[in-house]
N, C-alpha and C positions, 0 to 999 in steps of 0.2 A: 504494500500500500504506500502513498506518499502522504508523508506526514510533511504538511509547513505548519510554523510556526503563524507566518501570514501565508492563506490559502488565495495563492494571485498571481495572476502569471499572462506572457503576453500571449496573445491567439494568434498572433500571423494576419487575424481579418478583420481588427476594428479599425477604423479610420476617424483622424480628427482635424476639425478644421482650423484653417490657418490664424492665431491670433484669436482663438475661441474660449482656449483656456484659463484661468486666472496666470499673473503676472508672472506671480512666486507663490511659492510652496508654503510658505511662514503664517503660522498661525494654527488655529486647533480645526480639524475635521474628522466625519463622523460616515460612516461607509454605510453603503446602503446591502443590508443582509449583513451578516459576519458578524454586528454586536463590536463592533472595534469603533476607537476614537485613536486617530494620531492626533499628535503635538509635536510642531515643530519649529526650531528655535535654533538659527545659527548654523553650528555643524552637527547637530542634536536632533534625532528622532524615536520620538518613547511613544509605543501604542498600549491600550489600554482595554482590557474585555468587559464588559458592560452589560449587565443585565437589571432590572427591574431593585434586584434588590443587593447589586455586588458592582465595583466597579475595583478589579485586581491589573496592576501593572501586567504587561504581556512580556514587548521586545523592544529591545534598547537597540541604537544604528546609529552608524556614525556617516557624518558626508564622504561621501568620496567623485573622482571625474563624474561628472556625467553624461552620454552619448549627445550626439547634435540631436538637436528637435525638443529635450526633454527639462523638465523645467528640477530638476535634481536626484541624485541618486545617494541612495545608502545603504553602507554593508553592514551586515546585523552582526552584531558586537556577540564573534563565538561561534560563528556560523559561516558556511562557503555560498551564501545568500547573496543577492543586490537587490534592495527596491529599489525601483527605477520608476520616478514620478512624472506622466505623460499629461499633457490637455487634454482635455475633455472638453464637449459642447457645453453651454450654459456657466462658465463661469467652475464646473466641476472637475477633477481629474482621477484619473485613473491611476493605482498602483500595484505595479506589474515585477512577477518575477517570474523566471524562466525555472519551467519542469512543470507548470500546472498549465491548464486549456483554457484558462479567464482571468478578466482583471477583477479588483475588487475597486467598482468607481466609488468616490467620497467627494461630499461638498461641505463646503465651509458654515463652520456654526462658531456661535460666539465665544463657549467655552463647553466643559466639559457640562454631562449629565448632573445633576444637581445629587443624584446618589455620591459621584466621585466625590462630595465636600463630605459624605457623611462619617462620622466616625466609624471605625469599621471591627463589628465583633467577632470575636475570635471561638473557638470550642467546634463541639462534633455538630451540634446541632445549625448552627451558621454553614460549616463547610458543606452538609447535607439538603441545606437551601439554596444555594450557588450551584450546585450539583441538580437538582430535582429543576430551580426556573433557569438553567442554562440547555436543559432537553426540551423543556416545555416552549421557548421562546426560538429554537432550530432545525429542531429535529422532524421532517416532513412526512416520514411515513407512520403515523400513529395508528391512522386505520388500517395502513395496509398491512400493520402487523396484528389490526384488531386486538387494539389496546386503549385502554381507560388509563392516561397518564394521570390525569387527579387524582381517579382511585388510587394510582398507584400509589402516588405522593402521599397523600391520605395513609391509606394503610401503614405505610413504612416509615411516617414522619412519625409515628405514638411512637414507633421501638428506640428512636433514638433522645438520650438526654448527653447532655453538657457532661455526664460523667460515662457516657458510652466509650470504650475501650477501644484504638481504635484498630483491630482485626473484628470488631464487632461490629466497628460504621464501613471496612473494606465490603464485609459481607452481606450486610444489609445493600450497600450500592450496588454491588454486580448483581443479586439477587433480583430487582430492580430490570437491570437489562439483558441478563443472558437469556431472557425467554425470546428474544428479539430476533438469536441466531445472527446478529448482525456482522458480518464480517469487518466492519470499520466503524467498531465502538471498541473501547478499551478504557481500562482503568489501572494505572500503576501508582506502587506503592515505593518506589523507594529505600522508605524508613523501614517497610517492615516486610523487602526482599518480595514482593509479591505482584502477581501481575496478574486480569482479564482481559483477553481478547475473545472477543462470538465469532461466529463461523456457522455456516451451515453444511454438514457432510453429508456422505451418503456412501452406498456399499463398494466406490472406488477410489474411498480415502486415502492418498497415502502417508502415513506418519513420516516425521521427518529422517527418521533412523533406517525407512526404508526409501528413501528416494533416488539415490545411486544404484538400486536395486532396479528400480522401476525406468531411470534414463539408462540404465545398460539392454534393456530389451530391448529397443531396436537396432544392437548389432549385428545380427543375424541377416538381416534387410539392405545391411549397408554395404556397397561397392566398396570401400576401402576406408580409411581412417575418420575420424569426426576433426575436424580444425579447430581449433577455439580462439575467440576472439574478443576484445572488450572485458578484460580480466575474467576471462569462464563463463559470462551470462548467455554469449552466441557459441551457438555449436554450428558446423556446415561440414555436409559430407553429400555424397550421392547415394543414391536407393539404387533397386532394380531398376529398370526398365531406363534407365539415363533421368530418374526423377533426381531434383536438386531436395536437398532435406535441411530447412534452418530451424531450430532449435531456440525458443528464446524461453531464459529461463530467469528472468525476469528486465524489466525497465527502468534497472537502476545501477549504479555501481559500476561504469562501464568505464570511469579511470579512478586513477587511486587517488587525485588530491578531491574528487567527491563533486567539485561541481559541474553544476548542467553544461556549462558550456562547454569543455574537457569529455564530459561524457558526449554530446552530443559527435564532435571531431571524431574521437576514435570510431563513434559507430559509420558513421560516413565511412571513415577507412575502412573498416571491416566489410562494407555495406560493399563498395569498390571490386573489393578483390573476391567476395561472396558472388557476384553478377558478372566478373568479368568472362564467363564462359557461358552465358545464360540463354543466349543463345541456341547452342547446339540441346538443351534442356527439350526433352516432352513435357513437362510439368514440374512443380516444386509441391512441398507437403511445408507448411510453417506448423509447428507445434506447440502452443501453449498451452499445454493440459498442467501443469505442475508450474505457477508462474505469481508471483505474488504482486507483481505490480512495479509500480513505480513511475516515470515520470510520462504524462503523455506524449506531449510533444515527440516522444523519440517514436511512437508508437504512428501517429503521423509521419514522419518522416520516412519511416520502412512502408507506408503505404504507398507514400508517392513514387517511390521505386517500381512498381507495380501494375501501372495505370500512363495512360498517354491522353487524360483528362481530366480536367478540373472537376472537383465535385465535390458537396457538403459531406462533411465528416457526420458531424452531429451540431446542436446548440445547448448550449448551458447556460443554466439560469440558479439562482440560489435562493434560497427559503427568505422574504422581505418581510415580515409581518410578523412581533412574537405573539402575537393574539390568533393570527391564521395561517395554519401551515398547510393550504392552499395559493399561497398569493407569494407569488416570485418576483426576481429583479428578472430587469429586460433580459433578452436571449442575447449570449455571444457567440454567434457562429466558430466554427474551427473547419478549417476545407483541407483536404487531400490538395495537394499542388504536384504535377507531375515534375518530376524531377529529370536533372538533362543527364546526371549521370549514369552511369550502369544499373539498370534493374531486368525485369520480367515482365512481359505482358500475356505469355502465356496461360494457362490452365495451373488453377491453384487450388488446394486442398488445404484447409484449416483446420487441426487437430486439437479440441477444445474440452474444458470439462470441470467436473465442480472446483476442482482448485486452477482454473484460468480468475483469476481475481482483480479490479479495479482496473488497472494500466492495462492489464491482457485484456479485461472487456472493453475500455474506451477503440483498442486497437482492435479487436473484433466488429466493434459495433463500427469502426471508422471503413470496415471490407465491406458494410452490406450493401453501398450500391459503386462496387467495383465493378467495372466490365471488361473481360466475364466474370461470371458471377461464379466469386468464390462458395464452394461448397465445403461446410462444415461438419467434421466427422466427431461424437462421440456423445456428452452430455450437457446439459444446460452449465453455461458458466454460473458463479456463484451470485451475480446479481448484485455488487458493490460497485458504483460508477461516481460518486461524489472522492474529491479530496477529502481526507479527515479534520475537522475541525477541532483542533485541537487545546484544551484549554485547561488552567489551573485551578487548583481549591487553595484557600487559606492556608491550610495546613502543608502545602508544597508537593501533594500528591498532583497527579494529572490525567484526566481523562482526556476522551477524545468519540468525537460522532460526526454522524454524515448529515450535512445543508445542503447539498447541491443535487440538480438532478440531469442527465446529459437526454438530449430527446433528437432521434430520428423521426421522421417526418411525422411529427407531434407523439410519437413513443418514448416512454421511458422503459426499461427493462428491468430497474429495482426489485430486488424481494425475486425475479423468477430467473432473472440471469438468460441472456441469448440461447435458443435453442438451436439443436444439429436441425441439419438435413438428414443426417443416418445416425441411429442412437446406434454405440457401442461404449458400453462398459471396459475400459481397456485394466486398471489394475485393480481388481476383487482380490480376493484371498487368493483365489483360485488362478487369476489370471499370473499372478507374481510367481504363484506356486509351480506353474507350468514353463513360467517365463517366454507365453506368447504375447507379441503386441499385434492384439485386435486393434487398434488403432491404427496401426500401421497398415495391416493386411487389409483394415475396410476401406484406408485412403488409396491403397493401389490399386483396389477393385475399379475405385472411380475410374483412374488412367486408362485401365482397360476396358471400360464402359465405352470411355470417349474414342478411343481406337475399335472399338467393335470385335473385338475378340472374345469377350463372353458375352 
């Protein structure tokens, strides 16, 4: 999953007008969605997480260059981060970091929320309030998990007091949201070694102690060696039948000093020397069945390798409203742009399944209207498309939940995850225990479909 600290980032597709912007940057504003306030002062940037009854310091930034057109930049003190502060229409601007699909736009307010002047209480039952109106005011899909968040609150605020223990307020919160299955909720401890993350699984789970287990089964498949690329996250080798085979086993971590734009370069190189025979290729298999995420933008980028056409990825919009979590900010588009250097426009197979996750579905859902149309082999991805919004309690623990929702032509795929074209179950108990990848042998069926041999 991608966790920011600020959930913001540039799309490649919003455009701003000439002298539209405000002047400078200086002064306090207030984002529309996200519950955030910056302040800004000098070579000082401090945001602030804001809710009804909490107003906790976030992320500290310091100036640094900033690119032409933009009215200031800053790197988060601690972090391989840059905001990077763009014009906006109406006097508004946008603040953009690269590795996420959206900006978070913010317009100028006088001062902060009139909570931030409040005195501010401390104990389990405060930190438990920050916590309960920080889901209530973001968190979009209440119904779609067919949940009573009051009740919840309600029920769970009697168990705690000012002298609750806290492995006993840990347990009482995750209690709260592990019924959710949400894959991009979580709650870390810290102080007291302890961590929640949801998930939804199903009978092709693979644990993490067997996953080396489960990417060695399709060597059987493979023409000759696996290449690796991007610190281990890209794999590339050849299948039968002259099939190209890319492996992406996640969208992150793709150089070692961490940030996106270093990540971005090498995958470009790898991308390069992955397509320079692509050619002579009857088809290619991409694979994220086992893929946890991480940044989109690189997930676009391997699309446009793909494609000799412009075309809407998705649009994302994020939860505006902490009274209605039906009512969104505007849509920011994100487009496939075909790319001039080496890719594929042949026949693709997409190898998908409950653990393709966040980054692997924005880049799944970025194929559906590839042409031709990629055909998807296995199970529903797991249905997490928002960045994690991630946020503090008083006591210095930190959670984190999904605000955003990404939508193809006005679909969102939350809670059911992109479905195959052909269900295959590839590592059951049984599958591992065999060490056949059905995954594999159902994506080659396709090639052969499309050659007319069976």
């Amino acid at each position: 999953m991608l966790i920011l600290v600020l959930t913001a980032a540039l799309t490649g597709a919003h455009q701003t007008k000439e002298n539209a912007g405000p002047a400078s940057p200086e002064g306090t504003w207030a984002s529309d969605g996200y519950g955030l306030v910056f302040e800004i002062e000098g070579d000082a940037l401090v945001s602030w997480e804001v809710t009804k009854v909490s107003c906790l310091e976030s992320t500290t930034a310091t100036s640094v260059p900033a690119p032409p057109g933009a009215l200031g930049a800053f790197r988060v003190n601690g972090e391989p981060s840059t905001l990077v502060l763009l014009p906006d229409d109406e006097g508004r601007m946008r603040i953009h970091m690269n590795g996420a699909a959206s900006d978070i736009v913010a317009h100028r307010v006088e001062e902060k929320p009139s909570v931030c002047g409040n005195p501010r209480p401390s104990g389990p039952r405060f930190a438990f309030d920050v916590f309960a109106e920080t889901w209530a005011e973001h968190y979009p899909f209440f119904s779609m998990r067919d949940a009573d968040w009051g009740a919840i609150v309600s029920r769970n605020r009697a168990r705690v007091t000012d002298d609750t223990a806290p492995r006993e307020l840990f347990a009482v919160l995750e209690a709260m949201i592990a019924p959710f299955e949400d894959a991009h909720t979580f709650l870390r401890a810290d102080s007291l070694d302890r961590r929640f993350s949801g998930s939804r699984k199903s009978p092709s789970w693979v644990e993490r102690s067997e996953r080396e287990r489960a990417y060695g089964m399709v060597a059987k498949h493979l023409a000759g060696p696996l290449r690796s690329f991007c610190e281990g996250q890209l794999e590339f080798g050849m299948l039968e039948q002259n099939v190209g085979y890319l492996r992406l086993r996640s969208f992150s971590d793709y150089h070692t000093d961490g940030t996106f734009e270093s990540g971005l370069a090498a995958l470009d190189s790898a991308l390069d020397q992955i397509f320079a025979e692509a050619g002579s290729w009857s088809g290619l298999v991409i694979d994220v069945r086992i893929n946890n995420g991480g940044a989109d933008p690189y997930g676009l980028a391997i699309a446009g390798r793909l494609t000799s056409r412009e075309y809407l990825a998705y649009a994302k919009e994020a939860r505006n409203d902490p009274a209605a979590p039906t009512r969104w900010t505007a849509e920011q588009p994100s487009l496939v742009i075909p790319a001039s250097r080496p890719g594929f426009r042949g026949p693709v197979v997409e190898l998908i399944g409950i653990q393709s996750v966040s980054a692997a579905e924005t880049f799944t859902q970025a194929l559906l209207h590839r042409r031709p149309e990629v055909i998807r082999v296995g199970e529903n991805t797991q249905g997490v498309f928002s960045d994690v919004l991630v946020r503090k309690l008083p006591n210095g623990w930190r959670f984190g939940l999904p605000n955003e929702r990404f939508l193809t032509d006005g679909r969102s795929y939350d809670g059911t995850g992109i479905a195959p074209d052909v269900t295959v179950l590839s590592f059951t108990p049984e599958g591992l225990a065999s060490g056949r990848d059905a995954g594999i042998e159902a994506a080659l069926e396709q090639f052969d479909d499309r050659n007319g041999s069976r």
